[in-house]
C-alpha positions in Angstrom: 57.9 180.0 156.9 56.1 183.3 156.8 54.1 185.0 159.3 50.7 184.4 160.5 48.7 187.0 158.5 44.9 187.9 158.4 42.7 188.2 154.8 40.7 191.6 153.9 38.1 192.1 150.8 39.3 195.8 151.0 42.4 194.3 149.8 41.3 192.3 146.8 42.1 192.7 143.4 38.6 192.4 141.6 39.3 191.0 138.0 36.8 189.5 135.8 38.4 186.1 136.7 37.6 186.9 140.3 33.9 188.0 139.8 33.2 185.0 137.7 34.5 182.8 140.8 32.6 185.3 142.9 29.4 184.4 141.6 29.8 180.9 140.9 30.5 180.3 144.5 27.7 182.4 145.3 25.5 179.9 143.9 27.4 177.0 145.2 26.2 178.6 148.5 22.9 179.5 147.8 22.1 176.3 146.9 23.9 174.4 149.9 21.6 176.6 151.7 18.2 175.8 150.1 19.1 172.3 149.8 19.8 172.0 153.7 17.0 174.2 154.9 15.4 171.3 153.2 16.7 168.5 154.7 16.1 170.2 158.3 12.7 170.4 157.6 12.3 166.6 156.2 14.3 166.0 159.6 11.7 167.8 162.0 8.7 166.5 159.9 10.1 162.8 161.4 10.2 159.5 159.6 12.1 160.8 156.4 15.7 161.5 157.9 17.3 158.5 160.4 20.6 159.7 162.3 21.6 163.6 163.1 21.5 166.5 160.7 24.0 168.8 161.1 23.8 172.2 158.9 26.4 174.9 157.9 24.5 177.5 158.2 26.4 180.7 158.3 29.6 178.8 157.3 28.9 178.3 153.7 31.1 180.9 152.3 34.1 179.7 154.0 33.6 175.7 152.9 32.5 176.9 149.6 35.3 179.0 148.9 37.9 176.0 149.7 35.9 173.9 147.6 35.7 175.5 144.7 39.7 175.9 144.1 39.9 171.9 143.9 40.0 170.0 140.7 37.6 166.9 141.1 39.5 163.8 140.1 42.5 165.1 140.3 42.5 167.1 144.1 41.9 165.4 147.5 38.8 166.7 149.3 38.0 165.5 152.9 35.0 167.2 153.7 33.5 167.7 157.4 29.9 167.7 159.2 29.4 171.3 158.1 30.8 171.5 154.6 27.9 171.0 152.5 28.6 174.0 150.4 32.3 173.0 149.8 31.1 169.9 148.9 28.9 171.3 146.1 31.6 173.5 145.3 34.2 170.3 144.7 31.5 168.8 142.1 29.5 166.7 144.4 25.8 166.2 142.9 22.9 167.2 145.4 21.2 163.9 144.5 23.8 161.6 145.7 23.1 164.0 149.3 19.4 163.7 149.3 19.8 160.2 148.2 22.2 159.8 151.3 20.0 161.4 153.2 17.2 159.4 152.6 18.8 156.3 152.5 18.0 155.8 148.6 20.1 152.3 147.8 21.2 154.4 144.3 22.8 156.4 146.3 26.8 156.3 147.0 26.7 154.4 150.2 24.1 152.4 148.5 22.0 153.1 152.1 24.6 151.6 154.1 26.2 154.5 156.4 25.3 157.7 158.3 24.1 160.3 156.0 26.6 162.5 156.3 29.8 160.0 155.8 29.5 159.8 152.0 31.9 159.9 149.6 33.4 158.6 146.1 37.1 157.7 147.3 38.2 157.3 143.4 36.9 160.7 142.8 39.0 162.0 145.7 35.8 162.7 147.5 37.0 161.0 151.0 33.9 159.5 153.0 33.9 161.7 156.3 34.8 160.1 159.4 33.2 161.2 162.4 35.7 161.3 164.8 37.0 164.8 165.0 40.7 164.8 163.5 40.3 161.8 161.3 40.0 163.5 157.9 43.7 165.0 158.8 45.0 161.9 158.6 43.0 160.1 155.8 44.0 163.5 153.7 47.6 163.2 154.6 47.8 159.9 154.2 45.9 160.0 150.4 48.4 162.8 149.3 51.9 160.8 151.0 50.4 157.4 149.2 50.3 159.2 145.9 53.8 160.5 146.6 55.0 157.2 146.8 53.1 156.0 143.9 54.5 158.5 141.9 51.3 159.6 140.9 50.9 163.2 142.8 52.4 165.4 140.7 50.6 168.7 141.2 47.4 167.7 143.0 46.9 168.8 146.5 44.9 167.5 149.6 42.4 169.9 151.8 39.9 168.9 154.9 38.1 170.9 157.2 38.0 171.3 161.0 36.3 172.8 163.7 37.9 174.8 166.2 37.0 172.4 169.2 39.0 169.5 166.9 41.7 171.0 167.1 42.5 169.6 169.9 42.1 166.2 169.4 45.0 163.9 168.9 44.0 163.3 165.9 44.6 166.8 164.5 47.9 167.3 166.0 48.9 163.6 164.4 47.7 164.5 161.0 48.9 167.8 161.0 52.0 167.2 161.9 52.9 164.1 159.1 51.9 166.8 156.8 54.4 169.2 157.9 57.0 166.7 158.3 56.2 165.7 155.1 56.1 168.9 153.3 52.9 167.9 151.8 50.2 169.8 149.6 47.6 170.4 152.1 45.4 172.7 153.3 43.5 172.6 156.3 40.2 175.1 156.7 39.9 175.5 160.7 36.2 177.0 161.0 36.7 178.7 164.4 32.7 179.0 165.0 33.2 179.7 168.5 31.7 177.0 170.2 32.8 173.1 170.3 29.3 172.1 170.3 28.4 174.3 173.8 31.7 174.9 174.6 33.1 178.1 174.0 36.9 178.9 172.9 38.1 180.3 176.1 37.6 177.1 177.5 39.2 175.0 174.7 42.8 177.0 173.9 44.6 179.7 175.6 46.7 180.9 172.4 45.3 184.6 171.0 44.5 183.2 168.3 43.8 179.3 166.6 45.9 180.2 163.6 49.2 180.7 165.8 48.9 176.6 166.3 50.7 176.8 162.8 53.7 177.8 163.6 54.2 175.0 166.2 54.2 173.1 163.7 56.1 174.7 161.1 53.0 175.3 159.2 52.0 178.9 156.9 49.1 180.3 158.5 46.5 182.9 157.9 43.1 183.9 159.2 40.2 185.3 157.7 36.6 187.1 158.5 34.8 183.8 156.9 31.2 185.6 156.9 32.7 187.7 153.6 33.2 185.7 150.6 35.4 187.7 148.5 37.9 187.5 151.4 38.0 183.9 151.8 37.8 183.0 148.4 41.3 185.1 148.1 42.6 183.3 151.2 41.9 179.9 149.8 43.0 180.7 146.2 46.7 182.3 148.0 47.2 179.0 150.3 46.3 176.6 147.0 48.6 177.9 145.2 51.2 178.2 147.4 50.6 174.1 148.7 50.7 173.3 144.8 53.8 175.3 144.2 55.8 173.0 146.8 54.6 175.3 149.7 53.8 172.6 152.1 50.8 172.6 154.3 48.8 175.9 154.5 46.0 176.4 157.5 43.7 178.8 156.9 41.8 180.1 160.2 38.1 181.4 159.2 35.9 183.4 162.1 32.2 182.9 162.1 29.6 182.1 164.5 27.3 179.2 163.1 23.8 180.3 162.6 21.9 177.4 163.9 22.4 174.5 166.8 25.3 171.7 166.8 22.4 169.9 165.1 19.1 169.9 164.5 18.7 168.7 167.9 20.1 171.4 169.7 18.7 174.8 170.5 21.8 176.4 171.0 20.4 178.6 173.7 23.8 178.3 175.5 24.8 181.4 172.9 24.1 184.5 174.5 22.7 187.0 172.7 25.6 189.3 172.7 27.6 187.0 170.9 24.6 186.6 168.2 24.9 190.8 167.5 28.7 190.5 166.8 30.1 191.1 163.4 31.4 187.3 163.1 27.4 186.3 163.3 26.9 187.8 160.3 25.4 185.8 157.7 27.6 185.0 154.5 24.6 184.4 152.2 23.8 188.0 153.1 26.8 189.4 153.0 27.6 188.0 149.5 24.9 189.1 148.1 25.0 192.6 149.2 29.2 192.5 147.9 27.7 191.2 144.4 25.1 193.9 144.3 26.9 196.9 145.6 29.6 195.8 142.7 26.9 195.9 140.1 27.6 191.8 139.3 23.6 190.4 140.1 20.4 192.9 141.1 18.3 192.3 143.1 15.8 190.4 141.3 18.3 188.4 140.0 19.3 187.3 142.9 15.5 186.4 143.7 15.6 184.6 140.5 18.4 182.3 141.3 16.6 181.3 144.8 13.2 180.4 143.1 15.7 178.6 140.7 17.4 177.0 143.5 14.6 175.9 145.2 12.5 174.4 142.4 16.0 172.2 141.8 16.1 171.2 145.2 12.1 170.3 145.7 12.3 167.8 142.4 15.6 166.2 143.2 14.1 165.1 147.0 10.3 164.3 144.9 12.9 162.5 142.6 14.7 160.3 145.3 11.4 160.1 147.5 10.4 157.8 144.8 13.6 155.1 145.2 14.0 152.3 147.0 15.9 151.8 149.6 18.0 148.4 151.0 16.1 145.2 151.3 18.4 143.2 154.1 17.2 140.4 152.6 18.4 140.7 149.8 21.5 142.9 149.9 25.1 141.4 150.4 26.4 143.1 152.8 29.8 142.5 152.5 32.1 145.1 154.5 35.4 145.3 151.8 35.2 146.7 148.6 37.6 144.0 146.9 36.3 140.8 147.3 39.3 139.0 147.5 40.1 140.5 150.6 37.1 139.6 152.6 38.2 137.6 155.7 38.2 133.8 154.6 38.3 134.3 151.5 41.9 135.7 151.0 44.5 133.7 149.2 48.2 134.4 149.3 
């Protein structure tokens, strides 16, 4: 098991294969970005949104850059609370999130569940769990069933995490089948400083999250997540290495999250120090400027894409606004997918 080690841009290797990632994970982001600022404001406006909205703002580089190393349909993706941009990255459609978020009954969870547990399971797009920890296992578990269904082959598992759930049972339980297991996962650990209001020196006493790995036999590295280029080279490293027989890789990304737990939530217990430190950068930004200064986008290119962006986003929600959503009346709300298993109706 090697070393926990730390990622640097000043480090990376900029091929053409790299830029064209680059940029197409800059737009990943940029819309995740757009497309959230819009659901926070159909939030505030009241009526449109029921249930929280939680927004990965300032963390989008970091779940994008996961994302976009997984093959969808063939890759596990267990996506948290915060990983809109990975999702988008990974394939998902922004209408099956607005139509989630607005409860559209054409949407995956058909109107049914909290707007931010979707998913398409037979896509390997895991429905999130709430509880914090759960996607360890549901990813562990996904990638060991395959394994003994002979049907893994080179496919590989990856969930999110913040760094107040890593100290759930939950996490050290998942985390530790996987490493027992040897199994092809990684694990992005978004240390945002805060579990919800609580800040890391009251959550762990290690120096640093990433050194959990080793207790658990685990390759671990850490990253500044507010810089693309540098976590889209940590992410591509610890995918490769989990699909080359590796075993489970944890990545460890700094960042401060540019907005509240939730809508809901001011965040005024961040001072302002802690706002003016380089991990509060914002990755949008910082990509950008990378892209520029590296002659890949100008400028008004970059405007261009966000006027792009937004004009996507505005007639996907005018799209959806438009769809029904569940009668109770008239929907069968039957729990079980398979309807042979549904309790009294089972037959040995």
């Amino acid at each position: 098991m090697a070393l926990a080690s730390s990622i640097n841009c000043a480090e990376t290797d900029l091929t053409a294969d790299f830029r064209d990632q680059f940029l197409q994970t800059f737009q990943h982001m940029m819309l995740s970005r757009v497309l959230e600022e819009k659901l926070g404001s159909l939030y505030r406006a009241g009526g449109r949104i029921v249930g929280g909205v939680y927004l990965g703002k300032g963390q989008e580089a970091f779940s994008a850059a996961l994302g976009i190393q997984l093959r969808k349909g063939k890759d596990v993706y267990a996506p948290l609370i915060r990983d809109q941009a990975g999702r988008i990255a990974f394939g998902e459609p922004i209408i099956d999130t607005v139509r989630t978020y607005l409860g559209a009954v054409t949407g995956p969870m058909r109107g049914r569940d909290g707007n931010i547990h979707r998913g398409r399971p037979k896509e390997g797009h895991m429905a999130m769990i709430s509880h914090l920890g759960s996607m360890l296992a549901v990813a562990s578990g996904a990638l060991f069933a395959r394994r003994l269904a002979g049907t893994l082959g080179d496919s590989v598992g990856a969930t999110s995490i913040g760094d107040g759930g890593t100290s759930t049972g939950a996490f050290h339980e998942g985390l530790n089948m996987a490493a027992v297991e040897k199994l092809p996962m990684i694990v992005s650990v978004a240390n945002n400083q805060y579990a919800y209001s609580t800040p890391n020196t009251r959550q762990y006493a290690c120096e640093n999250l990433v050194d959990r790995a080793a207790g658990y036999g685990v390759e671990g590295v850490t990253v500044d997540a507010t810089d693309l280029a540098s976590c889209l080279k940590a992410f591509r490293a610890a995918v490769a290495r989990a699909r080359s027989g590796g075993g489970p890789q944890m990545v460890v990304g700094t960042l401060l999250r540019l907005s509240g737990h939730g809508e809901h939530d001011d965040a005024s217990y961040i001072p302002d120090k802690a706002r003016h430190a380089p991990n509060a950068r914002d990755c949008l930004q910082v990509a950008e400027e990378f892209a520029c200064a590296h002659g890949w986008m100008t400028p008004a290119e970059v405007r261009e894409l966000h006027e792009e962006v937004r004009r996507t986003v505005d007639q996907t929600v005018s799209k959806v606004s438009k769809e029904p959503t569940p009668d109770p009346y008239k929907e069968n709300w039957q729990a079980l997918s398979c309807a042979e298993l549904v309790e009294g109706q089972y037959k040995a």
